[in-house]
N, C-alpha and C positions, 0 to 999 in steps of 0.2 A: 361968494365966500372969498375972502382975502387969503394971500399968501400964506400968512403966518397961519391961516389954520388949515391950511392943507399940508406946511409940513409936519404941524404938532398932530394931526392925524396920522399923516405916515410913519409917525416915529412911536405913536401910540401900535399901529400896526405891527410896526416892523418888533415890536416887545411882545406881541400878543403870539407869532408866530415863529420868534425866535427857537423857540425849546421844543418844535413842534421834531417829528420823527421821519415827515415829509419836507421833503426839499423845496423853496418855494423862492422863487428869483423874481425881480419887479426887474419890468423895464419900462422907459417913459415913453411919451411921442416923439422925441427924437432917435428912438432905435439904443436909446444909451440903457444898458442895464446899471442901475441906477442902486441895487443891494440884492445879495443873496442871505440865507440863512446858512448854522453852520455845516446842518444834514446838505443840503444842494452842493454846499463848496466840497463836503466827507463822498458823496456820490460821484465827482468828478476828478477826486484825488490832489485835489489843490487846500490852500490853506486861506488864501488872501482872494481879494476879488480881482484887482487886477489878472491875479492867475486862470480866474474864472473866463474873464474878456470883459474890457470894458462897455466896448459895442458888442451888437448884436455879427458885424461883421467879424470882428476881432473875435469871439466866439467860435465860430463857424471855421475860421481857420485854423483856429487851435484843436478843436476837437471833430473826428470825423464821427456820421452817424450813417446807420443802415439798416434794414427791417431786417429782421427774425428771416425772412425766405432770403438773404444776403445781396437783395437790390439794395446798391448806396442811394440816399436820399440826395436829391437834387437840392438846387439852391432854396426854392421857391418852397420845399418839404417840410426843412429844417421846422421844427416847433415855433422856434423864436420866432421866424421871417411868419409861418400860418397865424401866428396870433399877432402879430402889426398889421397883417391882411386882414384884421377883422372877423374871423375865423373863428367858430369854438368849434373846441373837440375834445373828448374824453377818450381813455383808453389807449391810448396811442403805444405800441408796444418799437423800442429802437433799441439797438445795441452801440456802444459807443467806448469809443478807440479815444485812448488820450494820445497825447504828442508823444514821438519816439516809436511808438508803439505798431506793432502791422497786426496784430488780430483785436479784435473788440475785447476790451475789459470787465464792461457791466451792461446789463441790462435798462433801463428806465421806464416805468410804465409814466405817462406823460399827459396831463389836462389843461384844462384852458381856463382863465377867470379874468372877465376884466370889471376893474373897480370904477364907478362913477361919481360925480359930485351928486349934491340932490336936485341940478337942473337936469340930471341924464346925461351928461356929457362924458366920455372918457377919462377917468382922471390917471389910471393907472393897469396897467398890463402885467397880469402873473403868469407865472405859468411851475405847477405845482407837480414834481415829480416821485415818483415810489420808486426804490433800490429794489428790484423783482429778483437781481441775478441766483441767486441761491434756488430758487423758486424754478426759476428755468434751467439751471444748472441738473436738479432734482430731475425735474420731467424730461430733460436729453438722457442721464442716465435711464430710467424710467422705460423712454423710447425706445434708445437700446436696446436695453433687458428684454423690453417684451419682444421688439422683431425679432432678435437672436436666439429666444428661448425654442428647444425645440419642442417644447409642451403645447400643442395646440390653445390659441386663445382668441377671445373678442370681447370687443370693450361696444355695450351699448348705454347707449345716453336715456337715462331714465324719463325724462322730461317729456320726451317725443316719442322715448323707444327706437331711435337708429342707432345704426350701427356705426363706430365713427372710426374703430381702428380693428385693425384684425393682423395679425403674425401670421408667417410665411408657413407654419405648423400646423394652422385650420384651414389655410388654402390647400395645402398638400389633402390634408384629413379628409374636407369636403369637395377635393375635388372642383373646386374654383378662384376665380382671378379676385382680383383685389377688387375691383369696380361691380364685381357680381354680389359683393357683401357691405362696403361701406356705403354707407347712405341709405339702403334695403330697412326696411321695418321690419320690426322682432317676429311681427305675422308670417313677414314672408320664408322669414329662418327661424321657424319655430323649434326651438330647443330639444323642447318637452314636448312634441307634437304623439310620441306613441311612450309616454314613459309612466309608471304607474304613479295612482295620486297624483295627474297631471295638474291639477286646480289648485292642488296645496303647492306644488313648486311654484305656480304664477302668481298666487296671493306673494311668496316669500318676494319675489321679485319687486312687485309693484310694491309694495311696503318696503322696498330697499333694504332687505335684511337678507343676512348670510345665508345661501342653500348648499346644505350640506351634500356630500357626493350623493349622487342621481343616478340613476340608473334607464340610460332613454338611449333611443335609435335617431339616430343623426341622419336625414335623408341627402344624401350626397352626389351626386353628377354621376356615380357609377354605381348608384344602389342606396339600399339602406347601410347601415351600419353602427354597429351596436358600440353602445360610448359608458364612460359615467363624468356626469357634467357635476360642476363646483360651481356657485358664486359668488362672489364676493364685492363689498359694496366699497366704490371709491370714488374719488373727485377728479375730474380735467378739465382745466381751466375753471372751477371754482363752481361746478356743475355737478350735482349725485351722478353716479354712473355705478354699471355690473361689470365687471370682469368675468368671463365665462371662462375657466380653464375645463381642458378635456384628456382621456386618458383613450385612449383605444382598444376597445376589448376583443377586437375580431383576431390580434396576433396570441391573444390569451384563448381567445375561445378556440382557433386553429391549432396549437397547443395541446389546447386539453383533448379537441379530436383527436389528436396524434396520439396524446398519450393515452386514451381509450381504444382506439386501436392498435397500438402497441402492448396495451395489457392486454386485450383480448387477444392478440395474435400470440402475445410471449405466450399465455394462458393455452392456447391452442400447442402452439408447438410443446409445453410442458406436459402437457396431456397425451399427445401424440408420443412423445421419449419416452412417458413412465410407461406408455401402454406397451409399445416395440423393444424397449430396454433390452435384452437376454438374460437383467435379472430377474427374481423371482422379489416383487414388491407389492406391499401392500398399505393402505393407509385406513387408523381407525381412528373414531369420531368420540369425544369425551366420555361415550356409552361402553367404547371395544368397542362400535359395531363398523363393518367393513364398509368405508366410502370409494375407495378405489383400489383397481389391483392392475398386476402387469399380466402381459399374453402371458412371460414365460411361467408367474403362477398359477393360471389355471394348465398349463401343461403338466406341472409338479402334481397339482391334485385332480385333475381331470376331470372337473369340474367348468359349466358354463357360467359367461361373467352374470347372466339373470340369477344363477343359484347362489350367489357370494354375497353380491353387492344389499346390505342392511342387514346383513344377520352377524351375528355374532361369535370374533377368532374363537373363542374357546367352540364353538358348533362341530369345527373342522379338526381339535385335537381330539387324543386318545384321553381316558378318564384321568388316569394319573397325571398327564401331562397338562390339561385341561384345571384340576384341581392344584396343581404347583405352580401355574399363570396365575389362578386368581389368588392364594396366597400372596405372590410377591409383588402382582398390582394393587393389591389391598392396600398396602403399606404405602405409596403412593396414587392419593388421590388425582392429585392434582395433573399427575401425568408425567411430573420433573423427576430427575433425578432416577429413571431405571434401569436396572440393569444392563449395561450393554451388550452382552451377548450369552444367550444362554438354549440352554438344548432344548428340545421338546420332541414328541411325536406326533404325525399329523397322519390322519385318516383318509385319504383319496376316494373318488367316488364308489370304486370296485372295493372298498376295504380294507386296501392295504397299506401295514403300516410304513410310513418313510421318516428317519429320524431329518432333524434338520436344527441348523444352528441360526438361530434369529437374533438378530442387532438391529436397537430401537433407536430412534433419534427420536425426541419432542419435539416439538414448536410451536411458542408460545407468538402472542403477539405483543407490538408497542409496548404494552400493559401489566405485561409477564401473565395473559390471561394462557391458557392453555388452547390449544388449537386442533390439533393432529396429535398422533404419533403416527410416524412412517417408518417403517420394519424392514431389512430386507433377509430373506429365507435362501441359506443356503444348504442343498441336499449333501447330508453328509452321509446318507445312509452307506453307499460304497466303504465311505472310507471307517465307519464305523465297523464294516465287514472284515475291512483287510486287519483294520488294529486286533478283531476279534482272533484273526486267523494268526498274528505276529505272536500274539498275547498263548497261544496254545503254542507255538512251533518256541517260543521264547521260553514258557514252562518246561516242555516235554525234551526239548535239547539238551543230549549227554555231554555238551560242552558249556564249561562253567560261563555264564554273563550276568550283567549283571547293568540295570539301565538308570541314571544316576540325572538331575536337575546341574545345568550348565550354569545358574544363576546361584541358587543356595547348596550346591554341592551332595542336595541329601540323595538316599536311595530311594527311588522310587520304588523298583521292584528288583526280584534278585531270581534267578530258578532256582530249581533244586539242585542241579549241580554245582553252582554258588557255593551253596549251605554246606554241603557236606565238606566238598574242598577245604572252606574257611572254619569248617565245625561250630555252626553257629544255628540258630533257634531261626525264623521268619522275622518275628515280632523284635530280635536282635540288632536286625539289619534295616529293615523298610523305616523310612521315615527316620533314618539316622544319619548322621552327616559323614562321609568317607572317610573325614580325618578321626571321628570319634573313633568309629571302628580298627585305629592304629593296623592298618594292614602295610604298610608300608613302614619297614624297619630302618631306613636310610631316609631322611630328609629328602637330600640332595634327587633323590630317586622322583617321589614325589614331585618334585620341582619341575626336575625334568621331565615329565609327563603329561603335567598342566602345561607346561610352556610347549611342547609337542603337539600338543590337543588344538590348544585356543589358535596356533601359528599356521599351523597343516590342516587345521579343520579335522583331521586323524592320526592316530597312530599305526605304525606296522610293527608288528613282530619284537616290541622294546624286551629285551632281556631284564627283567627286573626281580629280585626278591619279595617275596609276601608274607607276612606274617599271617599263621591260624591261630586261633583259640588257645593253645594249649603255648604258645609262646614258640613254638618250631618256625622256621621257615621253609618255605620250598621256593626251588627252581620256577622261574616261570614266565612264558612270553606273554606280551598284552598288546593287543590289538585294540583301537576305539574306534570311532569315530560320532559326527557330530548329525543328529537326526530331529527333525521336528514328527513329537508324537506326543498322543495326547495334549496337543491344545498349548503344549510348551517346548522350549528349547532342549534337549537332554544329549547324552552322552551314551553310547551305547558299547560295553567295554564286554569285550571276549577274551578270556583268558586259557589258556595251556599251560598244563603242569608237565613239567618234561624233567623233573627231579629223578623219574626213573632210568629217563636216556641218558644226562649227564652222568649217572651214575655207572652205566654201563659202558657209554665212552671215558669215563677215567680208567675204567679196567683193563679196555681194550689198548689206551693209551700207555699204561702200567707196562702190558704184554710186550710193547712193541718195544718201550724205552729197554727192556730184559734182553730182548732179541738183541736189538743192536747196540747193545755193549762190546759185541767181539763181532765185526762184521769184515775180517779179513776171509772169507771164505766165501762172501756175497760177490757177484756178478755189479757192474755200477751201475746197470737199469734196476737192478730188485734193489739197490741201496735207497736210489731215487723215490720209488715207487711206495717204498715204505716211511721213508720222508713225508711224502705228501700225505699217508695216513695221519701221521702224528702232526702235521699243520696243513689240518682241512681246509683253512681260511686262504689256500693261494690256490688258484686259480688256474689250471691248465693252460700253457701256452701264457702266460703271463709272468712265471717266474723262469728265471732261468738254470741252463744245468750245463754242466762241465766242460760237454761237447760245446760250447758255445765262446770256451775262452781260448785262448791263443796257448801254443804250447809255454810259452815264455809266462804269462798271464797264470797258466797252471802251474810250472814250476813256482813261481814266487806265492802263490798264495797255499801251496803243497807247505812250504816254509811257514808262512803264517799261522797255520794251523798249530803249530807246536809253539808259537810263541816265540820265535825268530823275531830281533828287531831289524831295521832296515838295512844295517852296516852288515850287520851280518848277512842279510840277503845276498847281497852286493857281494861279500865277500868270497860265499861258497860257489854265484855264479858266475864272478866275474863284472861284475855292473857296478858302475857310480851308485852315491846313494840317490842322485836324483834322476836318476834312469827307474829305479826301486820306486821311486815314490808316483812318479808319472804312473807304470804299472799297476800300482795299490790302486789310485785313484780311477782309471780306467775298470780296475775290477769292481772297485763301489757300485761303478755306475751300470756296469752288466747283469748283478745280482740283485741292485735293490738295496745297499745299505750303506749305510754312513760311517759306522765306525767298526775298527778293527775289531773290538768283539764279536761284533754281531759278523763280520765276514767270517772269524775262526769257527762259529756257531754252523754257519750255513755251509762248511766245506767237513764239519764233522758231520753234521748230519747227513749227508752225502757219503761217507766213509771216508773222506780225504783226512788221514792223520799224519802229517808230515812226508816227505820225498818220499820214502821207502813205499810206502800205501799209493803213492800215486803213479810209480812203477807197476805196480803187481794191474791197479784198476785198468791202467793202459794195454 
């Protein structure tokens, strides 16, 4: 073959494999690369061939290469120089660094082809490249991911069934080294060795299809251990493969021991509280019938817990009480919604009746299905005795009371002495509210009573006026105070009519004011002493009296008592007017008053009526 048709070949070539998506470089018997295409020159980041390397040397210096494990390739490595050595080789995997550059850019996966004439002679050296980097790029993240994930996993190779990768997750899991799993057959790490439907998980395997979470025991370096295993079908290096991810179920099943234990325990000590409680509790089943009680209700009925437990609350009420239960659970079936606390009588083993106030709770489940009700019984019998015994001392009491609701103000109940005092009917009173009843004639009175009550929680001895029936009023002290009875808040108001006493102390008061109109003839202790008749309200050894003031102190208010003003004090004794006034003021302060009035008051009634009177007393 002449010249000219080996280039019109190569040129027919070089058109045939221009457009190709593989990179494909000729180089001749002189080491000269001799044309690239424009993928080869796109994979080395150059544009021209020059840039690419003329020679196979020129090459080699421009661009560094070094395998995939980061050994750089030797001279003698390079692709180029293996295939002028007469070399084929396929697969070749190198990473390669352009100029400038310190870490590798791209990948190459690399073959070999050499062209002959048709006597077999060498005519031409290719060497035909693949851009893999993306592809490797892929699978280092890939590698990543999986050693880092802490999801236990293994990658076996379906072809052969070994095991070629596994994460630091299954090493932990099963309890072995990296060299105790890769390279091992699926036999030897049987997955699915005790898991149910073992042959349908291994069919999905070997057919290379998805296995759905699994349910198997993982035999592991320190036991079995229970798993649920996943498949999943993928490729490495261009090979079917599994992916086994695992989940651990022994931190879930330890867990749920716990929490099995822990509800039987909570469950134990709940049981253990309801039974030792000191309340009196009971719990009934959708039926009324009795599933559990506390000691301190079989003390209440005295009753043993074999007698109670499946028989029915109403067993243990009185008829009446018994038949007004099943009335008012009637109306709720379901168990929602009953009343919360309500009276009954309950029958004890010996017969005897014990009143008692019972408050229901229900409870339902998730579902709002009905479950329970738990009741607890508290003995009110006592106190049912003593209200009966208040209730008789409250009628039968000659002192008017009268017992009233702190919240709606109405009367609850009234005695008869109430009634008659107020002159009023029963049916008048009870169940009417205290203002209807107008018994208070002053507002203000009112007001202040309420605000007494609610402040002090009582009142003492309030002087106030009342209005009766016929529109009169009387005299009257009122006493309350603040008491829980019957089941609510109330007011319990004790009144005294003293209309008679005022009446007889104005008389007395009359007498006295008669008497000492002309008291030049009294002694100054019987002056005093009938003083303090007519102002009851001072207090022995609290006010003061004559013998207490200075003779000077007595002279000038001797004067005051008539009506002397200060100059004139001054005048008659000899004294400044502010000598007069120091005195006055010292006198205030010995008796008790402020102003000159009230001193001229307190020195008549005493019999001091000017100088002349305060001679004769001395």
């Amino acid at each position: 073959m002449d010249a000219r048709q080996t280039v019109t070949d190569r040129h027919q070539l070089q058109q045939i494999v221009a457009g190709l998506t593989e990179g494909v470089i000729l180089i001749d018997g002189n080491q000269d690369i001799i044309w690239a295409n424009d993928a080869a020159l796109l994979m080395h980041g150059v544009k021209t061939l020059p840039d690419l390397g003329v020679t196979v040397d020129h090459y080699r210096a421009r661009f560094r290469l070094r395998y995939r494990n980061n050994h750089k390739l030797s001279k003698e490595d390079y692709p180029l120089e293996r295939i002028i050595a007469g070399e084929a080789f396929r697969d070749v995997v190198v990473e390669v660094t352009p100029p400038g550059a310190e870490e590798p850019r791209w990948v190459h996966r690399v073959r070999s082809l050499v062209l002959t004439h048709a006597t077999g002679e060498p005519d031409c050296l290719v060497l035909i490249l693949s851009d893999v980097t993306e592809r490797f790029e892929a699978e280092e993240r890939f590698e990543t991911s999986f050693n880092v994930n802490p999801a236990p996993a293994v990658i076996c190779r379906l072809a052969d069934m070994l095991y070629i990768k596994v994460n630091r997750g299954f090493l932990h899991l099963a309890d072995l080294r990296r060299d105790q799993v890769v390279g091992r057959h699926f036999s030897e790490i049987d997955l699915f060795a005790k898991a149910d439907k073992r042959e349908e998980a291994l069919t999905l395997v070997a057919e290379g299809r998805p296995v759905p979470q699994w349910e198997s025991c993982l035999a592991a370096a320190s036991g079995e251990k229970a798993v649920i295993v996943a498949g999943q079908p993928i490729e490495i290096d261009d090979k079917p493969c599994m992916m086994f991810t695992f989940m651990d179920l022994e931190p879930r099943r330890a867990a749920e021991l716990a929490l099995k234990e822990s509800r039987e325990q909570s469950r134990a000590d709940f049981e253990a509280l309801y039974t030792e409680t000191p309340v009196a509790l009971h719990s009934l089943d959708a039926a009324g019938r009795i599933v559990t009680v506390s000691n301190r209700w079989l003390e209440l009925t005295q009753f043993n817990r074999e007698d109670v437990i499946g028989r029915l609350f109403t067993d243990f009420l009185t008829l009446a009480s018994a038949s007004r239960y099943r009335d008012i659970t009637a109306g709720h079936p379901s168990g929602a919604d009953l009343p919360g606390d309500q009276e009954y009588q309950i029958l004890t083993k010996t017969k005897v009746k014990a009143d008692v106030l019972v408050s229901t709770r229900t409870t339902l489940d998730r579902q709002g299905v009905f479950t329970r009700t738990t009741a607890v019984l508290t003995d009110v019998t006592e106190k049912k005795h003593s209200e009966e015994r208040f209730a008789t001392a409250f009628s039968l009491a000659p002192v008017p009371m009268m017992l009233s609701s702190v919240v709606s103000s109405e009367v609850i109940d009234a005695n008869q002495a109430f009634l008659t005092m107020i002159r009023l009917q029963r049916g008048d009173v009870v169940g009417h509210s205290i203002a209807s009843l107008r018994m208070w004639p002053d507002d203000p009175e009112s007001v202040k009573f309420n605000e007494l009550l609610h402040r002090q929680a009582g009142v003492r001895g309030l002087d106030i006026a009342v209005r009766v029936a016929d529109g009169n009023t009387i005299d009257c002290l009122i006493s309350a105070e603040l008491v829980n009875l019957l089941g609510q808040r109330c007011a319990l108001v004790v009144i005294q009519d003293i209309t008679d006493r005022r009446r007889t102390e104005a008389q007395l008061f009359e007498a006295l004011e008669t008497v000492m109109r002309d008291t030049s003839w009294f002694s100054r202790s019987v002056i005093e002493k009938l003083a303090h008749l007519r102002q009851p309200g001072i207090v022995k050894g609290k006010g003061a009296a004559l013998d207490d003031l200075t003779v000077r102190e007595a002279e000038i208010l001797a004067h005051l008592s008539v009506g002397h003003k200060d100059d004139e004090i001054g005048t008659a004794l000899g004294l400044t007017r502010n000598t007069v006034r120091n005195h006055v003021a010292a006198i205030y302060g010995k008796i008790g008053v402020h102003k000159r009035s009230n001193a001229i008051i307190w020195a008549r009634e005493r019999g001091l009526n000017g100088p002349e009177q305060l001679k004769r007393a001395r």
